[in-house]
Every structure is written in structure tokens, then in C-alpha cells.
N, CA and C atoms of all chains as a GROMACS GRO file, in nm:
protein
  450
    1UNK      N    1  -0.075  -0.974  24.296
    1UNK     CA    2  -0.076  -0.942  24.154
    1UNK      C    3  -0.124  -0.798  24.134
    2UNK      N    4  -0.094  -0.697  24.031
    2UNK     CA    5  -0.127  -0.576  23.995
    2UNK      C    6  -0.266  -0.564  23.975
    3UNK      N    7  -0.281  -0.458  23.970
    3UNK     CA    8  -0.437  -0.482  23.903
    3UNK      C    9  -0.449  -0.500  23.805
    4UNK      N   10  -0.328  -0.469  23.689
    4UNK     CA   11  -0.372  -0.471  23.531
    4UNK      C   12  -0.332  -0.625  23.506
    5UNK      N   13  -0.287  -0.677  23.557
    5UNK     CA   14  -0.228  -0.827  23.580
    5UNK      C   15  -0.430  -0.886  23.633
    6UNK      N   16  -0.464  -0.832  23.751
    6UNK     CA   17  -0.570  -0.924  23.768
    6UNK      C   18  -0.634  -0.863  23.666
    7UNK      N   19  -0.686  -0.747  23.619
    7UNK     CA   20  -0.783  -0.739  23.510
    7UNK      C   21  -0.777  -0.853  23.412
    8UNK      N   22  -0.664  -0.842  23.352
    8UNK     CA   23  -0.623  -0.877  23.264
    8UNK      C   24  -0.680  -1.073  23.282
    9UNK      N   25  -0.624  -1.154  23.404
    9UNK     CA   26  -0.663  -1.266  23.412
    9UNK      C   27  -0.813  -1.274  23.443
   10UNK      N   28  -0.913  -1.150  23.487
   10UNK     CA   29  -1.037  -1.161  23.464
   10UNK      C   30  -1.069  -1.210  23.355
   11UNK      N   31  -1.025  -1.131  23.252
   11UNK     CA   32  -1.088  -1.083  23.076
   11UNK      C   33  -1.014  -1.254  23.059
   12UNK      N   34  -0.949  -1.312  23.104
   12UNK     CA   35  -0.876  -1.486  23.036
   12UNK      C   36  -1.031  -1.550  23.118
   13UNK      N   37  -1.082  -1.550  23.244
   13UNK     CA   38  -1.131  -1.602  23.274
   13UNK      C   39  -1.275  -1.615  23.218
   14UNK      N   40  -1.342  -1.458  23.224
   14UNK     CA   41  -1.454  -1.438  23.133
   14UNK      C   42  -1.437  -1.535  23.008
   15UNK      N   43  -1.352  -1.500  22.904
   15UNK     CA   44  -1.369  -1.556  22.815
   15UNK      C   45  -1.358  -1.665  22.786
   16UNK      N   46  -1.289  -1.778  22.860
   16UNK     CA   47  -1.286  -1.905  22.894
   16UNK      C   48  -1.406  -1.944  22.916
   17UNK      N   49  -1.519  -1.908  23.017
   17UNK     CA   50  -1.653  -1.911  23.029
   17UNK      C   51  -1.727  -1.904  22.935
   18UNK      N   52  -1.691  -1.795  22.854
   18UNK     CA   53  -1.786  -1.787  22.710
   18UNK      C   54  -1.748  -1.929  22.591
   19UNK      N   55  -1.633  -1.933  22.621
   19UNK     CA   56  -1.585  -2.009  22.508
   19UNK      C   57  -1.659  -2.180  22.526
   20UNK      N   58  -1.652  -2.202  22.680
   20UNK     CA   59  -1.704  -2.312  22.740
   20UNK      C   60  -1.857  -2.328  22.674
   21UNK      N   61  -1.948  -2.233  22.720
   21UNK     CA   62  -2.061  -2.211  22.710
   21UNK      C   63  -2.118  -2.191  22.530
   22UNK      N   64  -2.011  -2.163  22.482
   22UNK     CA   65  -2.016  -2.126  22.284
   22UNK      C   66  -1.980  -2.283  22.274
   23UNK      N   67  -1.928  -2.348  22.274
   23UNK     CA   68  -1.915  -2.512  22.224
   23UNK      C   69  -1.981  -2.579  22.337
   24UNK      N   70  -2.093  -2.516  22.456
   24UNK     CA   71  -2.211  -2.593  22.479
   24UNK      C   72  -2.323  -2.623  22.416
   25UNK      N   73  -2.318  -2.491  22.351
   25UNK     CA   74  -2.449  -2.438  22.297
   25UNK      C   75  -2.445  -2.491  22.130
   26UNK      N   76  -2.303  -2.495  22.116
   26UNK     CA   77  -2.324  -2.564  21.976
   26UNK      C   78  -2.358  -2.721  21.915
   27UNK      N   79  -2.400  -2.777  22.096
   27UNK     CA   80  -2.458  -2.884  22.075
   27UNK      C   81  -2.614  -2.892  22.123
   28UNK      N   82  -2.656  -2.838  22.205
   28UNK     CA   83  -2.754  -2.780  22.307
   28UNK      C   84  -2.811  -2.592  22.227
   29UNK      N   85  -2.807  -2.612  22.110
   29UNK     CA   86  -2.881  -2.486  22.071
   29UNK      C   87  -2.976  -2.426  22.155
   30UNK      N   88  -3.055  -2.554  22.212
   30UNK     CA   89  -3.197  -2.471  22.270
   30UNK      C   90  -3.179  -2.470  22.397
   31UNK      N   91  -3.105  -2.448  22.463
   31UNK     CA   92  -3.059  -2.490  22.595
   31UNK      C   93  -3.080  -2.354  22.611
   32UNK      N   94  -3.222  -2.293  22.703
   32UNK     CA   95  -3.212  -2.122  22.747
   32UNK      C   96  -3.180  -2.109  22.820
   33UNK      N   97  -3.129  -2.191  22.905
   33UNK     CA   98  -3.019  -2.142  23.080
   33UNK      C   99  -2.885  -2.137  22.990
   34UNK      N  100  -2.814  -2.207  22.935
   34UNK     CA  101  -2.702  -2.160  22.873
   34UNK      C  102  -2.677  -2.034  22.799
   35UNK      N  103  -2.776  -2.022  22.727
   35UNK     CA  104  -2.773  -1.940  22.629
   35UNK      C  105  -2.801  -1.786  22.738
   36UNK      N  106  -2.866  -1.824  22.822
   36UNK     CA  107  -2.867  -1.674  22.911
   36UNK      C  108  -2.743  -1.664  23.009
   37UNK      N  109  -2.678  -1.776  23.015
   37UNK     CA  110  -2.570  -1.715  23.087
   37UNK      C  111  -2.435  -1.695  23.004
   38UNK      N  112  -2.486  -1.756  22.885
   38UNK     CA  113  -2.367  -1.707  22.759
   38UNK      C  114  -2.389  -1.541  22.784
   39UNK      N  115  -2.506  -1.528  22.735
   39UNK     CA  116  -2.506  -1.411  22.744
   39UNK      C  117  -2.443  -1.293  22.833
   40UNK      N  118  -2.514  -1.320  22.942
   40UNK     CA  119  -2.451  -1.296  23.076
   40UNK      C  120  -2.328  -1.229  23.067
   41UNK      N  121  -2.256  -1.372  23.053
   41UNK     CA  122  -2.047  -1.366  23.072
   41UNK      C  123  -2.065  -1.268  22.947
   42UNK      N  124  -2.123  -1.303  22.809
   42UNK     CA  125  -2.056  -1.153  22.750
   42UNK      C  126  -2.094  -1.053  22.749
   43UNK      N  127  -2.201  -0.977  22.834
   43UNK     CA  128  -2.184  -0.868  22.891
   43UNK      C  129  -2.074  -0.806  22.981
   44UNK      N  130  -2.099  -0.938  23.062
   44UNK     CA  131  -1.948  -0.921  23.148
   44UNK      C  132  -1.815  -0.875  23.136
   45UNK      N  133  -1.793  -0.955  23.019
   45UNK     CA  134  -1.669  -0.978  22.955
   45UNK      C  135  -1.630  -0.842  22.875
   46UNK      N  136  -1.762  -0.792  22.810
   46UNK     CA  137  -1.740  -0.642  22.725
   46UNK      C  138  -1.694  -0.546  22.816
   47UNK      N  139  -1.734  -0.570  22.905
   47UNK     CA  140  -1.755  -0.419  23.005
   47UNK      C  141  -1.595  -0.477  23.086
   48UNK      N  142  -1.612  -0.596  23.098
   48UNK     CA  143  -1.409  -0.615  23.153
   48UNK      C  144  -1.325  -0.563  23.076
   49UNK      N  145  -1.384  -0.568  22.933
   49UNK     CA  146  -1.244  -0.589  22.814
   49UNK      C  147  -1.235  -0.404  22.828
   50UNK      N  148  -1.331  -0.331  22.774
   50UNK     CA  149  -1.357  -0.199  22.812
   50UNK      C  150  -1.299  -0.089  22.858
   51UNK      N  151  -1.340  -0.154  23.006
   51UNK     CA  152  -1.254  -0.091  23.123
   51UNK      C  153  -1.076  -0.146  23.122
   52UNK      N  154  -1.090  -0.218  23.068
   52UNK     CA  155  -0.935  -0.268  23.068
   52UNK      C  156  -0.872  -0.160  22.946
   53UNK      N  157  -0.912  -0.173  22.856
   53UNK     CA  158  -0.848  -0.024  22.723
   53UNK      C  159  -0.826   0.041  22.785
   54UNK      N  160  -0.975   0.128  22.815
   54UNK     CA  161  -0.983   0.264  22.897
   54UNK      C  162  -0.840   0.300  22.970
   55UNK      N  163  -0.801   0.183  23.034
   55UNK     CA  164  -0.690   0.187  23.142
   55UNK      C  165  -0.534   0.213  23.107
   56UNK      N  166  -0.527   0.091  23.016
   56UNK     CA  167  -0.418  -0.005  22.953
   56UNK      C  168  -0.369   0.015  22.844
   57UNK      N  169  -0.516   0.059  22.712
   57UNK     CA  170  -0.460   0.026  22.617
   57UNK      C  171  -0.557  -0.077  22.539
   58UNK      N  172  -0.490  -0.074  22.387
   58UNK     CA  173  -0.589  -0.153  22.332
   58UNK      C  174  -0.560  -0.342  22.358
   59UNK      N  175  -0.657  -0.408  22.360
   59UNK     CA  176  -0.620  -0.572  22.359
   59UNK      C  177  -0.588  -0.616  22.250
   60UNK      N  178  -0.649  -0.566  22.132
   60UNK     CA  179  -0.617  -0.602  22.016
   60UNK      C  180  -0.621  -0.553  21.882
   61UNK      N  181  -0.560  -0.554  21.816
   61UNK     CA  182  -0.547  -0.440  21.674
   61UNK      C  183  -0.592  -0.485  21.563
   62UNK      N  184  -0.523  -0.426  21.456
   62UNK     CA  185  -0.597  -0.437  21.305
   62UNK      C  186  -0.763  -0.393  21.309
   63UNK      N  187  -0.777  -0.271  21.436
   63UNK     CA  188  -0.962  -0.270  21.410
   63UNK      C  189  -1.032  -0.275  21.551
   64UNK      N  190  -0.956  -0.424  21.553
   64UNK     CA  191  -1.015  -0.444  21.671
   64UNK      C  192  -1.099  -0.378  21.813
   65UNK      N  193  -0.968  -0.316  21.850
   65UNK     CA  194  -0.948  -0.251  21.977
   65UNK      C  195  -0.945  -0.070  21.933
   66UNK      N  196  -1.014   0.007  22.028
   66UNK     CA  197  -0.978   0.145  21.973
   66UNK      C  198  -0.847   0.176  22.042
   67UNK      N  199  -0.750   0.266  22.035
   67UNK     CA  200  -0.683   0.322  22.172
   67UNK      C  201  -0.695   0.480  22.123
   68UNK      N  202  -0.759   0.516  22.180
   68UNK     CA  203  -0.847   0.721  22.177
   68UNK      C  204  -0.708   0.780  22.195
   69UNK      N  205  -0.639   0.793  22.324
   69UNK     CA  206  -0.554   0.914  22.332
   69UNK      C  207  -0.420   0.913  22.280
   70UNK      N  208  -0.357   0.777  22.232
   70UNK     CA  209  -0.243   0.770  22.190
   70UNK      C  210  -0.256   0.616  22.112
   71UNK      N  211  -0.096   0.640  22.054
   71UNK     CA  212  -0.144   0.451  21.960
   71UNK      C  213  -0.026   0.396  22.089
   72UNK      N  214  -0.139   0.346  22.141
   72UNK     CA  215  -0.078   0.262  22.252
   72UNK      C  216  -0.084   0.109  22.239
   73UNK      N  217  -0.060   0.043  22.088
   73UNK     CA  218  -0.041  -0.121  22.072
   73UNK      C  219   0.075  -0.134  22.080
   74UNK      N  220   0.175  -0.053  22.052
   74UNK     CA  221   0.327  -0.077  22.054
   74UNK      C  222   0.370  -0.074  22.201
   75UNK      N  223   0.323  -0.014  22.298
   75UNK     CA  224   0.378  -0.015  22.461
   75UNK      C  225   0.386  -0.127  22.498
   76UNK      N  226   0.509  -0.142  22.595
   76UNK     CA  227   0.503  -0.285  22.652
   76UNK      C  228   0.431  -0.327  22.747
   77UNK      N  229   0.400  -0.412  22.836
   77UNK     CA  230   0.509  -0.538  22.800
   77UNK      C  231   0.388  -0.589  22.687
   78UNK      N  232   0.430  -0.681  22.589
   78UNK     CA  233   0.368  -0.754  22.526
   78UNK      C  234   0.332  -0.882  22.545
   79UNK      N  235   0.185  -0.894  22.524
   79UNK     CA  236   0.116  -1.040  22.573
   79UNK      C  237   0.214  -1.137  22.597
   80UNK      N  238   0.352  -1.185  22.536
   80UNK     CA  239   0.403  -1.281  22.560
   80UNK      C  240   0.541  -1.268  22.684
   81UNK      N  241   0.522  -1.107  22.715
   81UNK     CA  242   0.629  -1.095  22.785
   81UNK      C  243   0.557  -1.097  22.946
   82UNK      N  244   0.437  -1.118  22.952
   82UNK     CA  245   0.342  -1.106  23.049
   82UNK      C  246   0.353  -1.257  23.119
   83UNK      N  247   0.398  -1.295  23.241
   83UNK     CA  248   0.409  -1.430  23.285
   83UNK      C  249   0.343  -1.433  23.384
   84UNK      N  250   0.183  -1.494  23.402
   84UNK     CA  251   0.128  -1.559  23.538
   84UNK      C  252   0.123  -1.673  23.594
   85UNK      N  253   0.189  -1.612  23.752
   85UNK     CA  254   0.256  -1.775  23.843
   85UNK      C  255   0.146  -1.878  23.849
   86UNK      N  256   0.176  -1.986  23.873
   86UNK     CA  257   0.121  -2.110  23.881
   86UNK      C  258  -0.008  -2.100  23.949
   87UNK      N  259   0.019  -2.031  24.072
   87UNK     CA  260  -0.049  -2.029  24.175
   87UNK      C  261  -0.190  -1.908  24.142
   88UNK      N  262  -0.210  -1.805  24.058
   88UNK     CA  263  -0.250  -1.703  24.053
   88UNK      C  264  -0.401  -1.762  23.996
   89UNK      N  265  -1.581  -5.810  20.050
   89UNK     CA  266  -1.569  -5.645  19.974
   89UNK      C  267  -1.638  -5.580  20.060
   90UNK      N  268  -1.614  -5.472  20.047
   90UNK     CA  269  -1.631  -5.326  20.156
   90UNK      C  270  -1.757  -5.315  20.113
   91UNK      N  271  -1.880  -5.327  20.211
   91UNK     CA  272  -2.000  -5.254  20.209
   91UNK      C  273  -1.982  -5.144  20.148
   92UNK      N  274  -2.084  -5.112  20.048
   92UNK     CA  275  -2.086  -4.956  20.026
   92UNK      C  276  -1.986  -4.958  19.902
   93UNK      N  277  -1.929  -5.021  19.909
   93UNK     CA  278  -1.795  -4.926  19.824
   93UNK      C  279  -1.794  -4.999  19.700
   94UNK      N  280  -1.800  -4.929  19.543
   94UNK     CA  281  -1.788  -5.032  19.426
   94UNK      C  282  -1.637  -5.037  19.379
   95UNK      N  283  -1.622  -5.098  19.315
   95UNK     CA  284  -1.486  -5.163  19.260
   95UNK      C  285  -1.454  -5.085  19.141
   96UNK      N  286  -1.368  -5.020  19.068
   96UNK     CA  287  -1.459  -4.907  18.910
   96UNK      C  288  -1.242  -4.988  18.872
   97UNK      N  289  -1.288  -5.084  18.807
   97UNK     CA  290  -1.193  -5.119  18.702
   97UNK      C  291  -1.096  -5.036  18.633
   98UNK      N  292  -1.172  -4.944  18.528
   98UNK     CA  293  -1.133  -4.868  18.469
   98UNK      C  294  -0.989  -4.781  18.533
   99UNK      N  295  -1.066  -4.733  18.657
   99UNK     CA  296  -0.953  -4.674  18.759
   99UNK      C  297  -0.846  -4.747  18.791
  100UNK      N  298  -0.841  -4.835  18.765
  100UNK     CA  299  -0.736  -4.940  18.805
  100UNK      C  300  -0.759  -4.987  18.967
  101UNK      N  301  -0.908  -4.981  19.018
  101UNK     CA  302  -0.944  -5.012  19.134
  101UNK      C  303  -0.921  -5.130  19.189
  102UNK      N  304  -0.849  -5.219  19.262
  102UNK     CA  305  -0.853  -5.338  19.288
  102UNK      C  306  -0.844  -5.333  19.458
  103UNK      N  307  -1.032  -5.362  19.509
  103UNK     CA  308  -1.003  -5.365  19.635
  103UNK      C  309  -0.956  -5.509  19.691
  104UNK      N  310  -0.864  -5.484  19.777
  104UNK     CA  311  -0.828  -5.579  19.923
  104UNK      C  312  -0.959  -5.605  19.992
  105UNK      N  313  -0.990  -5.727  19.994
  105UNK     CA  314  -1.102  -5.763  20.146
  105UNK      C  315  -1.055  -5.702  20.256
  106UNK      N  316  -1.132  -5.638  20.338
  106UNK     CA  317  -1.076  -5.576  20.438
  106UNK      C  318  -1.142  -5.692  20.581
  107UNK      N  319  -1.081  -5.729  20.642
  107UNK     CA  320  -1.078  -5.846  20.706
  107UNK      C  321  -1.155  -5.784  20.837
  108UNK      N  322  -1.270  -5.786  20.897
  108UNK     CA  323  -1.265  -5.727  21.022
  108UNK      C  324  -1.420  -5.802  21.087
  109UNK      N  325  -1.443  -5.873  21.206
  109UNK     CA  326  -1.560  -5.912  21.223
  109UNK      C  327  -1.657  -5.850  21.227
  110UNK      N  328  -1.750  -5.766  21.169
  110UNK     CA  329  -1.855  -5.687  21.272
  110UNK      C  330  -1.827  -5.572  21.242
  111UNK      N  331  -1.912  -5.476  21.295
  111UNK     CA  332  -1.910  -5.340  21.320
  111UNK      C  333  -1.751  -5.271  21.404
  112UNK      N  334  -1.669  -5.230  21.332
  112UNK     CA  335  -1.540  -5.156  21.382
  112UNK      C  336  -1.574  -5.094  21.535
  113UNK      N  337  -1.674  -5.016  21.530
  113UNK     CA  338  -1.668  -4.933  21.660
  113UNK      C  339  -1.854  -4.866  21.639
  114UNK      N  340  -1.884  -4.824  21.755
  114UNK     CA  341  -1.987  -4.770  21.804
  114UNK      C  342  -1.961  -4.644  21.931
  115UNK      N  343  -1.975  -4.533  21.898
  115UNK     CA  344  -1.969  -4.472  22.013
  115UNK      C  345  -2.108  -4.385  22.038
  116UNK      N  346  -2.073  -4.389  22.148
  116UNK     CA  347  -2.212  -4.331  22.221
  116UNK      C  348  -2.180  -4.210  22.362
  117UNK      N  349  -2.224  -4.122  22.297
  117UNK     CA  350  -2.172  -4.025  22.395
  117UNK      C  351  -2.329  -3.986  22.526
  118UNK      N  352  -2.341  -3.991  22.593
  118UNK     CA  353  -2.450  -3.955  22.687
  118UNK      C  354  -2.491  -3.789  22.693
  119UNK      N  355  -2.608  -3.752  22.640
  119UNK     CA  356  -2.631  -3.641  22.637
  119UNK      C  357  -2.606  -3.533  22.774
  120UNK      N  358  -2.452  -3.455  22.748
  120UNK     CA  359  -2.455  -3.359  22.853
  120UNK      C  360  -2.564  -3.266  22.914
  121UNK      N  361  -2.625  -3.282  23.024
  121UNK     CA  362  -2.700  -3.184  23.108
  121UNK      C  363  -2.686  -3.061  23.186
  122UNK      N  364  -2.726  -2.954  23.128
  122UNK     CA  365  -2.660  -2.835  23.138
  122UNK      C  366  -2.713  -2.812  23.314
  123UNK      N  367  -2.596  -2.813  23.416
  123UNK     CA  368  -2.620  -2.829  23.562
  123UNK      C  369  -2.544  -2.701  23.631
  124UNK      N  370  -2.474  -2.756  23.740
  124UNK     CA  371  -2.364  -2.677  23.806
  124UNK      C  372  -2.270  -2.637  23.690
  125UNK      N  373  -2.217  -2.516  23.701
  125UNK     CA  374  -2.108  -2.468  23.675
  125UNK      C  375  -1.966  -2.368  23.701
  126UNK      N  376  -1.852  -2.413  23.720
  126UNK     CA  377  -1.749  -2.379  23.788
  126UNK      C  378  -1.752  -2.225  23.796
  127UNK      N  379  -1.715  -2.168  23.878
  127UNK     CA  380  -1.722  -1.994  23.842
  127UNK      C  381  -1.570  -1.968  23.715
  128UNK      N  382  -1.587  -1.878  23.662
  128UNK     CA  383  -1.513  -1.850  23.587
  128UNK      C  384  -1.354  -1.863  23.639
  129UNK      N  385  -1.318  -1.792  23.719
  129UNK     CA  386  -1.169  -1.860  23.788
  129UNK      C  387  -1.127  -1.964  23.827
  130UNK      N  388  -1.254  -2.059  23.873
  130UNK     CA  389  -1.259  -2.198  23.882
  130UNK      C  390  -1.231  -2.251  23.735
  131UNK      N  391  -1.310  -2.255  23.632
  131UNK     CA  392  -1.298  -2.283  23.506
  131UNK      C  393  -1.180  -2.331  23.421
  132UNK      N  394  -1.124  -2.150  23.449
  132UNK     CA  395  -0.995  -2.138  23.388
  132UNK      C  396  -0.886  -2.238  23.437
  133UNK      N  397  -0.895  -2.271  23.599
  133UNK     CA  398  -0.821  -2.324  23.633
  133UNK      C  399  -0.837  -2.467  23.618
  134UNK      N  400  -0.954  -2.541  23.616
  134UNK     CA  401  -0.970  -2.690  23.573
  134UNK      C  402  -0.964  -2.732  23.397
  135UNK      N  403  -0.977  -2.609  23.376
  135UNK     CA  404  -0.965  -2.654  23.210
  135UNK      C  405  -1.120  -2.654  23.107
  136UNK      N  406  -1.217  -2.657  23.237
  136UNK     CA  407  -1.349  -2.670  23.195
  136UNK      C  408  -1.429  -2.568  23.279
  137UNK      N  409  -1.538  -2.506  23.239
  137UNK     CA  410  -1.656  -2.455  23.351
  137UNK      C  411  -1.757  -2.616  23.401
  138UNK      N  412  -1.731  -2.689  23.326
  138UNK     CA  413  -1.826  -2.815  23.348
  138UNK      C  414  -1.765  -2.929  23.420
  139UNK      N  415  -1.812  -2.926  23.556
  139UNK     CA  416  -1.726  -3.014  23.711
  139UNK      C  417  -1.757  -3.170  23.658
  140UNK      N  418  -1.849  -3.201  23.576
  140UNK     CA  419  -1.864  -3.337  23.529
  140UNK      C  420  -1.793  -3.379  23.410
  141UNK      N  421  -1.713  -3.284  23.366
  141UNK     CA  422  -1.578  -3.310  23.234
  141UNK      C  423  -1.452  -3.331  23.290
  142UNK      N  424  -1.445  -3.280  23.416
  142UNK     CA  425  -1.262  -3.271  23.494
  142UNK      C  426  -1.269  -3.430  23.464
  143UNK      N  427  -1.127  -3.398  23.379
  143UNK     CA  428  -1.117  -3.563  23.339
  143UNK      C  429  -0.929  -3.548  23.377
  144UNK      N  430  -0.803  -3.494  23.505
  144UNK     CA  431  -0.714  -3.500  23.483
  144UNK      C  432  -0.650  -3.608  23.451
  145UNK      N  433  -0.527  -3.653  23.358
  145UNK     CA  434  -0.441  -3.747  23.390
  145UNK      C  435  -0.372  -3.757  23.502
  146UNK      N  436  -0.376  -3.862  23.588
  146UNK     CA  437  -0.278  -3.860  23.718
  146UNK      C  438  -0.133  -3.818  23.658
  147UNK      N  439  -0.087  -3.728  23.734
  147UNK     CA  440   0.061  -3.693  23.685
  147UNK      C  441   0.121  -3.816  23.765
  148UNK      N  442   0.208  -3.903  23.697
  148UNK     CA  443   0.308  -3.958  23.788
  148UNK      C  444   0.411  -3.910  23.771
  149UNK      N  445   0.451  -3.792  23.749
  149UNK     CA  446   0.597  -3.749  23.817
  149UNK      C  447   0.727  -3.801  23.711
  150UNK      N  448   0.677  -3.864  23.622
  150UNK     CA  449   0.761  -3.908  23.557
  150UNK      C  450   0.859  -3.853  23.471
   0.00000   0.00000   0.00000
């Protein structure tokens, strides 16, 4: 796989983790091992998403995402034209 | 007549007995314990970070 292909399934994976850990915690509020490794993944996850712009381009618009040297939301391929194999 | 519930005429309310022995249902979920957890690529790929939720359906191929 490319690298912007694995970046890219990093930043799915990170945030899968967070998302796991955000509807742990919304039962387990006081849970401080969760809540520090929530944390954790979204440090993680910022500094994935980040370095992935920097690279790529923005992830997401209306605000979201900056893209500094050009408006690079219109470049392809677009999220849905992006296909990862079974196996990856 | 339905526990709980009043009858209001006016409305044109006319309850049905609702026929049922007992308490409908009880669930009880066991408080999850925050333990092992899948690494993030693991995660993604079971559906969960939490190895005590992998709940797959057997695919039969069908």
C-alpha cells in the first residue's frame, strides 16, 4: 500500500480507537485509564491527521481542514474513489 | 388496564386490556470492565477495540 493510502488507514484506525473509547467513557465517565488513553489516541490522531494535510491536502472542508499552499479539496482521488483491499 | 396509564374519556380513550403475564422483559447488562484492548489496527479490523465484545455472526456462506 502507498504511504498516503497507509496514512490515511492510520487516521481510520486512530479514530476508530477514539470513537471506541468516546462511547466507553460515556458510560464509565470516571474511568481514568480510559479517559487517559482517550486522550492519548487523540493526540495521536491530531498529529496523524496533521501530517497527513501537510502532505496530501486537506481531510475535510467547510473550515475544517486548512490547505496553506493551494485549495487542494477539489484534487483527486476522492474519499469514495479511494478502495482498501480486504486484506489491508 | 395498563398500570400507569389513565383512561381520559373525553379523548375518546378506550383502552384494550393488554393481555400479558408479568413483567414483559428485564434486561440486565453486566457492568463492562475497562481491561485489555485491541491495538488500533486490530480494532478497526474486529469492529471493536474491546476483545470481550467480538460478538461475529458465523458466516454460513449462504
Amino acid at each position: 500500500m502507498d504511504p498516503k493510502h497507509q496514512a490515511l488507514l492510520r487516521i481510520m484506525e486512530l479514530e476508530f480507537t477514539a470513537i471506541d473509547l468516546n462511547l466507553f467513557l460515556d458510560t464509565h465517565p470516571g474511568d481514568q485509564r480510559a479517559l487517559g488513553d482517550y486522550n492519548a489516541t487523540v493526540q495521536e490522531l491530531m498529529a496523524a491527521k496533521m501530517a497527513y494535510e501537510s502532505r496530501y491536502g486537506p481531510i475535510l472542508n467547510y473550515g475544517l481542514s486548512p490547505s496553506p499552499q493551494a485549495w487542494r479539496w477539489i484534487e483527486e482521488p476522492w474519499p469514495w474513489e479511494i478502495t482498501f483491499r480486504a486484506e489491508d | 388496564m395498563v398500570p400507569g396509564t389513565q383512561e381520559n374519556p373525553e379523548r375518546g380513550d378506550r383502552l384494550e386490556p393488554l393481555y400479558y403475564f408479568g413483567e414483559l422483559a428485564r434486561a440486565y447488562v453486566p457492568p463492562q470492565v475497562y481491561g485489555e484492548r485491541f491495538s488500533p489496527a486490530e480494532g478497526l479490523r474486529q469492529g471493536t477495540i474491546f476483545p470481550e465484545l467480538v460478538r461475529p455472526y458465523p458466516y454460513s456462506g449462504r
